[in-house]
C-alpha positions, 0 to 999 in steps of 0.5 A: 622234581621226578625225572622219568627214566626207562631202565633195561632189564639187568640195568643197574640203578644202583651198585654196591659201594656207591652211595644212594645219592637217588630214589625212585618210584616204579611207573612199570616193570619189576627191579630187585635190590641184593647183595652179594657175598664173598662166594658170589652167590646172590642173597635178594633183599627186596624184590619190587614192581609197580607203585613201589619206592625203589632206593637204598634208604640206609645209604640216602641217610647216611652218605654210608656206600650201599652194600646192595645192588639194584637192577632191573629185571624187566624193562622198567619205567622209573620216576626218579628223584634226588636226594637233594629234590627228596629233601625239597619235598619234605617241606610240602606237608603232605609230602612229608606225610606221605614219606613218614607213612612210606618209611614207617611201613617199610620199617614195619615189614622189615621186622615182620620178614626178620621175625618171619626168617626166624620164627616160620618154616619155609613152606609157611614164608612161602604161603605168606608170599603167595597171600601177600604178593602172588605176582612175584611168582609171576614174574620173578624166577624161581630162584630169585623167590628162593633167595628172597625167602631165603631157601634153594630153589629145590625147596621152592619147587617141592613146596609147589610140588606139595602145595599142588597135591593138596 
């Protein structure tokens, strides 16, 4: 039921205002989900690569449009599914299993990274990012890393800045 399909760097899977009628799981490359506000300016969801689950799940459960974009930023390799095929699957038990863990663990670091904007500083979200995914930094612009943590890129790089000195 997954189809595979290459993605080009700045090729959207999804646009804001469609609805998510698909899924996908990244084979290989890196795509970032995110809004855009009324000024233009870009506010990063989600940034993701190899072996994660690509989608807007509020959209896929709903019908409601999306009120993101995804795109890829490398050349990205994606195993594609409806939402239809999605459903079918669900009826293997194991399956079922897997998707249950998936959606509750994406739950799961939803709240974490909503407490996180809360609750820590910015150099603190950064160390959690360098700890938890450091291949974003890797691959992933400056200023996709500042919006993801929700910072300009100027606090991204005094943060480096300091982080070198120690």
């Amino acid at each position: 039921m997954f189809v595979p399909r290459r993605f080009r760097k700045r090729q959207y899977f999804l646009q804001q205002g469609e609805v998510c009628n698909r899924g996908g799981f990244i084979v290989r490359g890196a795509m970032r989900q995110y809004s855009v506000d009324e000024k233009g300016t870009e506010h990063i969801a989600e940034l993701m690569v190899e072996n994660w689950w690509i989608g807007d799940l509020v959209s896929m459960f709903t019908g409601a449009p999306s009120s993101f974009y995804i795109d890829a930023w490398e050349d990205t390799d994606v195993l594609v599914a409806s939402v239809e095929d999605f459903a079918r699957l669900r009826s293997i038990p194991a399956f079922a299993q897997m998707a249950k863990a998936m959606i509750e663990g994406h739950t799961v670091a939803i709240h974490h990274r909503a407490h996180d904007a809360l609750t820590l500083s910015a150099e603190q979200r950064y160390e959690k990012l360098l700890q938890a995914h450091p291949e974003f930094l890797q691959r992933f612009p400056q200023h996709f890393v500042a919006s993801y943590l929700g910072v300009t890129p100027e606090t991204v790089s005094r943060i480096r800045r300091l982080a070198t000195r120690r």
